[in-house]
VEXNU-639332 format. One record per residue: residue in one letter; x, z, y of N, C-alpha, C in turn. Coordinates in steps of 0.1 Angstrom, whole numbers, padded with zeros to 4 digits, always signed. Atoms other than C-alpha are relative to their C-alpha. Last residue first. Example, Ala and Ser with C-alpha at 12.3 -4.5 7.8 and 13.67 -1.06 7.14 Angstrom:
// residues 2
S-0009+0000-0011+0137+0071-0011-0008+0008+0011
A+0009+0000-0012+0123+0078-0045+0009+0000+0012
This chain:
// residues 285
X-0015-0010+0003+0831-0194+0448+0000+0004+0009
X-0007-0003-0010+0789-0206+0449+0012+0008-0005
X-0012-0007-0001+0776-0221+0417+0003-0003+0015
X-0006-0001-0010+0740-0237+0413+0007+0013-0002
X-0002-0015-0003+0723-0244+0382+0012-0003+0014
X-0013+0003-0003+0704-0284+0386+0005+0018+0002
X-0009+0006-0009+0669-0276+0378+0012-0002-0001
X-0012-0002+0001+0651-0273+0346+0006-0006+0007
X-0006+0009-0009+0610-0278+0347+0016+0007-0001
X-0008-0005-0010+0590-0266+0322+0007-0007+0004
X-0008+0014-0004+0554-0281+0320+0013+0009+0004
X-0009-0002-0009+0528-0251+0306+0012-0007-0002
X-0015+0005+0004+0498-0250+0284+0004-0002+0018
X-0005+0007-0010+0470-0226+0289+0013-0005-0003
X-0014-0004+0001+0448-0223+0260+0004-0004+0011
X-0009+0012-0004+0413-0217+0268+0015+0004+0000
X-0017-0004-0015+0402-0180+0256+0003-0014+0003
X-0019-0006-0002+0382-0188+0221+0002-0004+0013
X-0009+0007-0016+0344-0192+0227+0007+0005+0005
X-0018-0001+0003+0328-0186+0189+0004-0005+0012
X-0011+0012-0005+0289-0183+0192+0011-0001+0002
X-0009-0011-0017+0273-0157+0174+0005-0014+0000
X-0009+0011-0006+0248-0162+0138+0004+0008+0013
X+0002+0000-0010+0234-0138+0115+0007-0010+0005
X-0013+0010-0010+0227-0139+0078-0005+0003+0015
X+0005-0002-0013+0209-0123+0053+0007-0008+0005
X-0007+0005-0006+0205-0128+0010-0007+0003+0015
X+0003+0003-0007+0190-0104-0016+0009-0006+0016
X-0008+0004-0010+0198-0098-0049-0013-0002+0013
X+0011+0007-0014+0178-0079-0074+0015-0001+0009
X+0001+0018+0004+0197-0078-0111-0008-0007+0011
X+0001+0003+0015+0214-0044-0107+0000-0012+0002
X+0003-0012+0008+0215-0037-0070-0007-0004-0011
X+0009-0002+0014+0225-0067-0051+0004+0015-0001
X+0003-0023+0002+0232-0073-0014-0004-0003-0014
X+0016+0004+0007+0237-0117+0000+0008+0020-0006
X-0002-0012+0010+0257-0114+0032-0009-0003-0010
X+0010+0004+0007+0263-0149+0057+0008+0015-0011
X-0002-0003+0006+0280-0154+0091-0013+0007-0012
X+0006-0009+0010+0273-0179+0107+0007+0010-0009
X+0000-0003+0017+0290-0194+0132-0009+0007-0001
X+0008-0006+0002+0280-0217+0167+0003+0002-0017
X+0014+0004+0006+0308-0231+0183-0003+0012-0003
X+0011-0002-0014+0343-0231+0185-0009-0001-0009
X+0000+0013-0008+0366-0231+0149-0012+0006+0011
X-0010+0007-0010+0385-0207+0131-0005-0010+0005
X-0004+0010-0002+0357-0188+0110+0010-0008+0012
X+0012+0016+0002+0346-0158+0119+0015-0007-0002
X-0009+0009-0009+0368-0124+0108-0007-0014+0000
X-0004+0011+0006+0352-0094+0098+0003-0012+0008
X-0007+0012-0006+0353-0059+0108+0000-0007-0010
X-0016+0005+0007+0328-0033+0087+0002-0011+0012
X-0008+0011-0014+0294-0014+0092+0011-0003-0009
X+0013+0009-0017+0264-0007+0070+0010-0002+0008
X-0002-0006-0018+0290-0004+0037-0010-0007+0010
X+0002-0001-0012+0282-0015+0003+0001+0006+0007
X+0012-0012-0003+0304-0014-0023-0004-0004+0012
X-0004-0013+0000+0321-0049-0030-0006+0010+0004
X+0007-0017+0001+0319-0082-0050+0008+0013+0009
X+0001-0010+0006+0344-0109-0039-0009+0006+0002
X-0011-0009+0005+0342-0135-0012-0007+0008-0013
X+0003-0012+0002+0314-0164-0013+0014+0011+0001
X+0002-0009+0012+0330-0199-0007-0003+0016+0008
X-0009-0001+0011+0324-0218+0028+0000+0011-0016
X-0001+0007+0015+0296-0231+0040+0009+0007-0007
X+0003+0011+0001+0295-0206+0074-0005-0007-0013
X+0001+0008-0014+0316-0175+0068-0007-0019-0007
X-0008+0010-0001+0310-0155+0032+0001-0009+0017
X+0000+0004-0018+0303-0121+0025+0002-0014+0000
X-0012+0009-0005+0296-0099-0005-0002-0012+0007
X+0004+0008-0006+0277-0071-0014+0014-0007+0001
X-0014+0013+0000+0275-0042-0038-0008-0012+0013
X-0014-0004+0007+0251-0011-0042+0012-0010+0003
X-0012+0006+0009+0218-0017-0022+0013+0002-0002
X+0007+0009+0007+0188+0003-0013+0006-0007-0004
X+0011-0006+0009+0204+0035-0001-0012-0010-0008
X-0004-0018+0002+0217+0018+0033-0008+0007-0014
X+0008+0001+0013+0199-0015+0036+0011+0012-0003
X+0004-0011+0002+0210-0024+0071-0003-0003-0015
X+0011+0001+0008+0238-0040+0078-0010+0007-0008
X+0013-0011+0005+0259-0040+0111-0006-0005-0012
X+0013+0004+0008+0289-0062+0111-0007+0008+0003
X+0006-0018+0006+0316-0059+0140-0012-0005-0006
X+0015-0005-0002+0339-0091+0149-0006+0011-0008
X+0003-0014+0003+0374-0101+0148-0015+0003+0001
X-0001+0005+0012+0379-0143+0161-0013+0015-0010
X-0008-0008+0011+0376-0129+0194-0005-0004-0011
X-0012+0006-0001+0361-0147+0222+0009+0002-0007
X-0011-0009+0000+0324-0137+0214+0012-0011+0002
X-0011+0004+0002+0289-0148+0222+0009+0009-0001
X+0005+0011+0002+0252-0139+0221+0017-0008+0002
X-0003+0005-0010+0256-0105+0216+0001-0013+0001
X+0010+0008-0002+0235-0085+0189+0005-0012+0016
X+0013-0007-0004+0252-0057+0181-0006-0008+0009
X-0003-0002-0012+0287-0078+0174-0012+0007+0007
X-0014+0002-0003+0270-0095+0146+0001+0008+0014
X-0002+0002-0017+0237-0083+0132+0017+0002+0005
X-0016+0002-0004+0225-0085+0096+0002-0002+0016
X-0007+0008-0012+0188-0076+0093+0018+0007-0005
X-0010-0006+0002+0173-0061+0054+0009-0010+0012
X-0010+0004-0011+0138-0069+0057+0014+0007-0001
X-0002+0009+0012+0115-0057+0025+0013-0009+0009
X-0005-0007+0012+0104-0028+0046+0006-0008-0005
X+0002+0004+0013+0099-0049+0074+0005+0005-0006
X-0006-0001+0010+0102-0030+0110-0008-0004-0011
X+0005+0002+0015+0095-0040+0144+0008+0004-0011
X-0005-0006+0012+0101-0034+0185-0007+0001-0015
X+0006-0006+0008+0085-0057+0213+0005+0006-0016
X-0012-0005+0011+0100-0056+0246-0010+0004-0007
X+0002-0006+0016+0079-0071+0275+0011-0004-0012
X-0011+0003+0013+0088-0078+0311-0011+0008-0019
X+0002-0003+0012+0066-0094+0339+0008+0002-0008
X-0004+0005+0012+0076-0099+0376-0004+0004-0012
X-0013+0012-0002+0058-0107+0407+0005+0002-0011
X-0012-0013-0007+0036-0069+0403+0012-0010+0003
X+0001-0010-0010+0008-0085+0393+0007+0009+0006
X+0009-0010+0001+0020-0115+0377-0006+0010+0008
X+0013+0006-0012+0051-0140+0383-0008+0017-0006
X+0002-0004-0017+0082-0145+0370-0010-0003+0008
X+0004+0011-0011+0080-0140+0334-0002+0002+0014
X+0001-0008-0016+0100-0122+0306-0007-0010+0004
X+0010+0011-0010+0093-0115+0269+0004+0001+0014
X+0007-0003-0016+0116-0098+0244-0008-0010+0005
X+0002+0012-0011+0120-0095+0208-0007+0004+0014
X+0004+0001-0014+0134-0066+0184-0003-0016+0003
X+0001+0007-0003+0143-0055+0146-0008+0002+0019
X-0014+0008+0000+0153-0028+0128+0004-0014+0010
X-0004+0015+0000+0132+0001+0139+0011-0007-0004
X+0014+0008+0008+0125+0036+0127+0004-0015+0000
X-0010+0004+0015+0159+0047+0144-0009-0005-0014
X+0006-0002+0008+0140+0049+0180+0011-0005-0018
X-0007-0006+0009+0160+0046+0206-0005+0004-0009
X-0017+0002-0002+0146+0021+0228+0007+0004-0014
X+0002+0011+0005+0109+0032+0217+0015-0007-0003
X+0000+0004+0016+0120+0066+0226-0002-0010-0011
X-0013-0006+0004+0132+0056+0257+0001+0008-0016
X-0006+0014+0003+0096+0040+0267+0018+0001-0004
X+0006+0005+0008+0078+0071+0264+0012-0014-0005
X-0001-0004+0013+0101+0095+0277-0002-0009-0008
X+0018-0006+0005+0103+0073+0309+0000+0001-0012
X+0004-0007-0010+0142+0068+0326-0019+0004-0003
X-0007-0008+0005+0152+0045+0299-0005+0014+0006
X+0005-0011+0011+0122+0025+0306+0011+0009-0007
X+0012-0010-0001+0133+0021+0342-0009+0000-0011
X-0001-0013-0010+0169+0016+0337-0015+0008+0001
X-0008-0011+0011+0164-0013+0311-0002+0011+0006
X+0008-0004+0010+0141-0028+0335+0006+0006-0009
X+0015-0009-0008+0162-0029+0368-0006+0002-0016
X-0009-0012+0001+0196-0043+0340-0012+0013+0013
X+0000-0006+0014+0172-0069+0331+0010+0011+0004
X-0016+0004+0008+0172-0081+0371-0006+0004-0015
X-0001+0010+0001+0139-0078+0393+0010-0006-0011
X-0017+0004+0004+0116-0052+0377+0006-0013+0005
X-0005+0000-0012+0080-0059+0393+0012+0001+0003
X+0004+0010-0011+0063-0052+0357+0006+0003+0015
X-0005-0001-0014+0069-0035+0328+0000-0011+0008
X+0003+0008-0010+0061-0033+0291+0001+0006+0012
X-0001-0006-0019+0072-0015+0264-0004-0009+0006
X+0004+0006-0006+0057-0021+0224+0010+0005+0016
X+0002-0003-0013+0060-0009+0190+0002-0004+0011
X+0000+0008-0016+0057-0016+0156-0001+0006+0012
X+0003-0006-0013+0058-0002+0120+0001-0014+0009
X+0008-0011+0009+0051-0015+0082+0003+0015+0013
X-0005-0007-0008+0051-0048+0098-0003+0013-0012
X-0009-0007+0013+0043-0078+0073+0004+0014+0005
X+0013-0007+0007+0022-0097+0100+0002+0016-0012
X-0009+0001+0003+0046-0107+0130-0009+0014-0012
X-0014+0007+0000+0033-0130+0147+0005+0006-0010
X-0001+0014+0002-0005-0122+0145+0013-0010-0003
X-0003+0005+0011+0005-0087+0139-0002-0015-0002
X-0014-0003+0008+0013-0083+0173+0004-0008-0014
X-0008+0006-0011-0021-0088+0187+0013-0006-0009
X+0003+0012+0002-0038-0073+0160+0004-0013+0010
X-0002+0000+0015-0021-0040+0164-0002-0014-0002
X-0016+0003+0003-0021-0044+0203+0004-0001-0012
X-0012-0009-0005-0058-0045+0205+0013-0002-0005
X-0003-0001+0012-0083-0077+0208+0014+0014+0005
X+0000+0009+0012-0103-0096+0237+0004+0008-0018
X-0015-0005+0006-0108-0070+0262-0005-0013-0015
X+0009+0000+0017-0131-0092+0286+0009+0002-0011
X-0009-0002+0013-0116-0092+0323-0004+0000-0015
X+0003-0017+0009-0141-0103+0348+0011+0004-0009
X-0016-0009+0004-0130-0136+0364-0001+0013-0003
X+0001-0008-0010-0166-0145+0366+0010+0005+0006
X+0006+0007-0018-0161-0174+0344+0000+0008+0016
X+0011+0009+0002-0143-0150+0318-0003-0005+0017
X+0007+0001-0007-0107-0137+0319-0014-0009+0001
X-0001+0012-0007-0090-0129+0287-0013+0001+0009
X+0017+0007-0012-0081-0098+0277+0005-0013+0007
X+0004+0010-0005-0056-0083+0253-0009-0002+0003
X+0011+0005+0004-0047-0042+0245+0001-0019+0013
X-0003+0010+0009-0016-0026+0255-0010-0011-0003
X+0007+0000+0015-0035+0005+0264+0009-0010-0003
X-0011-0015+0007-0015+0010+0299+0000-0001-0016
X+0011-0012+0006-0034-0024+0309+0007+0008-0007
X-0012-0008+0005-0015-0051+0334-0005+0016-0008
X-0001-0017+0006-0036-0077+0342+0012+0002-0003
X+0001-0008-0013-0036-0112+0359-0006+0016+0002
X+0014-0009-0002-0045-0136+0336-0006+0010+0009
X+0010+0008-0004-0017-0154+0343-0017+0002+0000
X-0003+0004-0007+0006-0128+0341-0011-0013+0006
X+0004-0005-0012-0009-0108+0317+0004-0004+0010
X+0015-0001-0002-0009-0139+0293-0002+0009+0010
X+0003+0010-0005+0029-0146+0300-0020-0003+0001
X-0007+0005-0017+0043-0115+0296-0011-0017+0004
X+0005-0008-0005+0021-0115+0261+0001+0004+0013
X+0017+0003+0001+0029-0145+0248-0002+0007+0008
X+0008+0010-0004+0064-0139+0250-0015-0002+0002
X-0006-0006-0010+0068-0108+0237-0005-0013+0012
X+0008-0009-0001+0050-0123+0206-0001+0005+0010
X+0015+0008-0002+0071-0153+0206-0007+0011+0006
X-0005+0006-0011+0104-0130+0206-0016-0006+0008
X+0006-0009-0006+0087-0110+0178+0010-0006+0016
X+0014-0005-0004+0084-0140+0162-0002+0010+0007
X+0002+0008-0007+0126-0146+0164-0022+0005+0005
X+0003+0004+0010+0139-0116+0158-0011-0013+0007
X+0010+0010-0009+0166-0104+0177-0004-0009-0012
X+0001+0012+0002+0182-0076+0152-0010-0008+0008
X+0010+0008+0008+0188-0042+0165+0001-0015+0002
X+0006+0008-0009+0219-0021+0167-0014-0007-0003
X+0003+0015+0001+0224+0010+0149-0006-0010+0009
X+0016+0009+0008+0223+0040+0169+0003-0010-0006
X-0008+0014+0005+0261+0052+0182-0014-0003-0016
X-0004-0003+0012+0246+0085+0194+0004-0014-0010
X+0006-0011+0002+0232+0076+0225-0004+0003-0014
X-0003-0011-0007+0256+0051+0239-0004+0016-0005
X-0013-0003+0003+0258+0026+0212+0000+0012+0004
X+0001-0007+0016+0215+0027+0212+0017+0002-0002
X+0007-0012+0004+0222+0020+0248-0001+0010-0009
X-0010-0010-0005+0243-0007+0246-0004+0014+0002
X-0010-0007+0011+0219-0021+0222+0008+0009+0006
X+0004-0011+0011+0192-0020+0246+0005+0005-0012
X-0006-0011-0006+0217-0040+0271-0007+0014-0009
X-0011-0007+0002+0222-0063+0247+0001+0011+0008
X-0007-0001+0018+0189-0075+0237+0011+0012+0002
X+0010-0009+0001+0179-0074+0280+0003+0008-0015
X-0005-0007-0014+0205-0099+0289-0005+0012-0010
X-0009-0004+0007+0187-0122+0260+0015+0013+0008
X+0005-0008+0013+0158-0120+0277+0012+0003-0006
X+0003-0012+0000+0172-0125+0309-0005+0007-0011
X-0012-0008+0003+0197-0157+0295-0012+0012+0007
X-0004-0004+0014+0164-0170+0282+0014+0009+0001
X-0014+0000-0006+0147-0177+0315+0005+0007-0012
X+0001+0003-0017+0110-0187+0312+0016+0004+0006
X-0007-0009-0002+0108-0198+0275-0003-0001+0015
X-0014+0003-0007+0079-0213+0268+0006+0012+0003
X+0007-0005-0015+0051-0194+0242+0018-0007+0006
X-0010+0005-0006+0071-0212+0204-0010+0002+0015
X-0012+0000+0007+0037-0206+0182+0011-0009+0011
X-0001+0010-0005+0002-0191+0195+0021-0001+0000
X+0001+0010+0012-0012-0164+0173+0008-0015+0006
X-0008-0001+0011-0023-0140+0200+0005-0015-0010
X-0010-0010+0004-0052-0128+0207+0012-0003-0009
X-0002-0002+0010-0074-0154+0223+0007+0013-0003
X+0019-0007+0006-0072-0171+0252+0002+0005-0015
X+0004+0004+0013-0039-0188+0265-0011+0009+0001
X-0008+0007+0012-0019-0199+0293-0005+0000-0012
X-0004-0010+0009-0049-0188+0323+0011-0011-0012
X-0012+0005+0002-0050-0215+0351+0005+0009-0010
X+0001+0014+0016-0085-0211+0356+0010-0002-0003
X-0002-0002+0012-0076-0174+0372-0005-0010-0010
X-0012-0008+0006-0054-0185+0402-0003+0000-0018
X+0001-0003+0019-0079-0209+0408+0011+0003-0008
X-0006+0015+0008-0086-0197+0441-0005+0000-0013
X+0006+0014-0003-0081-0167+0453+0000-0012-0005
X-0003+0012-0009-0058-0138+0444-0017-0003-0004
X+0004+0016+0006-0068-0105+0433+0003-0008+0010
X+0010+0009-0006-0058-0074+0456+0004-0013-0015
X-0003+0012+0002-0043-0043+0435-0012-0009+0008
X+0016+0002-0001-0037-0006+0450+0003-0022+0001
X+0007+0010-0012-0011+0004+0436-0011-0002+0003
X+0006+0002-0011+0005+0032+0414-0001-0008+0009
X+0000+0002-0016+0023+0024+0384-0011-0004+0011
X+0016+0001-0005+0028+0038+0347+0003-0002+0016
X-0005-0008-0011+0051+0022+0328-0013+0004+0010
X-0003+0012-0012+0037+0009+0297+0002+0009+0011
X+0000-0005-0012+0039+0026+0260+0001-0007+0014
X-0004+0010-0012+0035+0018+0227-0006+0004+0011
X+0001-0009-0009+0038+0034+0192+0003-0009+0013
X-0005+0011-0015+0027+0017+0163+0004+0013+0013
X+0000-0008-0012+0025+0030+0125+0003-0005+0016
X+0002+0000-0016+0011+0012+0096+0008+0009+0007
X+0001-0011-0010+0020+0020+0056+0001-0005+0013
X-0006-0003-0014+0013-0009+0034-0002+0014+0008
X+0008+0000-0012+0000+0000+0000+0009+0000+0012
């Protein structure tokens, strides 16, 4: 039997809101609850900004495991910045609404079924939202700074994450962070989740602690390494070339295997070469 649990929180803020005019609210992105595949991106280095700084976090406050950026709960995150934004809410509950003829609000569906539309297998979930933040390093700060949203942060229940941003809404900007865990998920995460490295060297995370006995590694295509006990952290070495690696774990215990992988982009240092020049040596008697 699945076990549920969600915990979700939104900053709480005093205004006094005016509605636009117009046809602010025919211009809604979606209707519904949910379910809607690849929401545009609206600035991908903020979301991914956002990844690392909630890892740096989790380093900071007790060297937390990192979490895995996943893709549907990216979508999800998405959707949701971008429905209260055009719809032109912001509801402490979490909960979806779409605006009818009258522009009334009309709760469509709550955050459980929201969510699970992307990301169905959950055996937890959770949620932050925020609005008017301008940078990702403004919103990190101001759910670090509210119980609620700091224990979502740091929570050790979760393995996985996706964000949402958009620039617009009732407060000009929209952020959502939505936190998940699959029992049956076992994330790999390079470097705690950073979207490039210049160092060959890199830091594994793997979860599955207490569920698997041996593992073994391989970069990109190439051969499998050796069987060895499992460890959740370890240095390993990408592949020697630019670009976009993989790295790849498959986990057994007895006769169950199970394969992961993460990827990181490789952008070695520019070499600087250098022309030498050999003057004429000069003697004075």
């Amino acid at each position: 039997m699945l076990r549920a649990s969600i915990f979700i929180a939104g900053l709480l803020v005093i205004s006094i809101i005016i509605y636009p005019t117009g046809s602010a609210f025919a211009q809604t992105a979606y209707t519904g609850c949910g379910g809607v595949n690849s929401p545009p991106v609206t600035n991908a280095a903020y979301e991914q900004i956002v990844i690392e700084l909630v890892n740096a976090q989790r380093a900071a406050n007790g060297n937390l495991p990192p979490l895995k950026r996943q893709d549907t709960l990216d979508q999800a995150a998405r959707y949701y910045a971008i429905d209260m934004a055009f719809d032109y809410y912001f509801e402490f509950d979490h909960a979806t609404y779409d605006r009818n003829p009258n522009h009334a609000l009309v709760r469509v569906c709550d955050a459980p079924q929201r969510l699970g539309s992307y990301y169905p297998s959950y055996s937890g979930i959770g949620e932050n939202i925020a609005g008017g933040q301008v940078t990702p390093q403004e919103v990190v700060h101001s759910w670090m700074e509210s119980s609620g949203h700091r224990a979502n942060i740091l929570s050790t229940f979760y393995r996985e994450i996706g964000v949402g941003y958009y620039p617009g809404g009732m407060y000009g900007s929209t952020w959502v962070q939505d936190f998940g865990k699959q029992d049956d998920v076992y994330p790999l995460v390079i470097n705690r989740e950073d979207s490039t490295v210049q160092n060959r060297v890199v830091n594994l995370y793997i979860y599955g602690q207490g569920s698997w006995s041996e593992m073994r590694l391989r970069n990109d295509n190439l051969s499998w390494g050796n069987w060895q006990s499992f460890r959740s952290e370890l240095s390993w070495t990408l592949e020697d070339l630019p670009g976009l690696r993989t790295v790849w774990i498959e986990l057994r215990q007895g006769t169950q295997t199970y394969t992961t992988s993460d990827t990181i982009t490789y952008n070695p240092p520019p070499t600087i070469s250098m022309d030498y020049v050999i003057f004429l040596p000069l003697t004075i008697r």
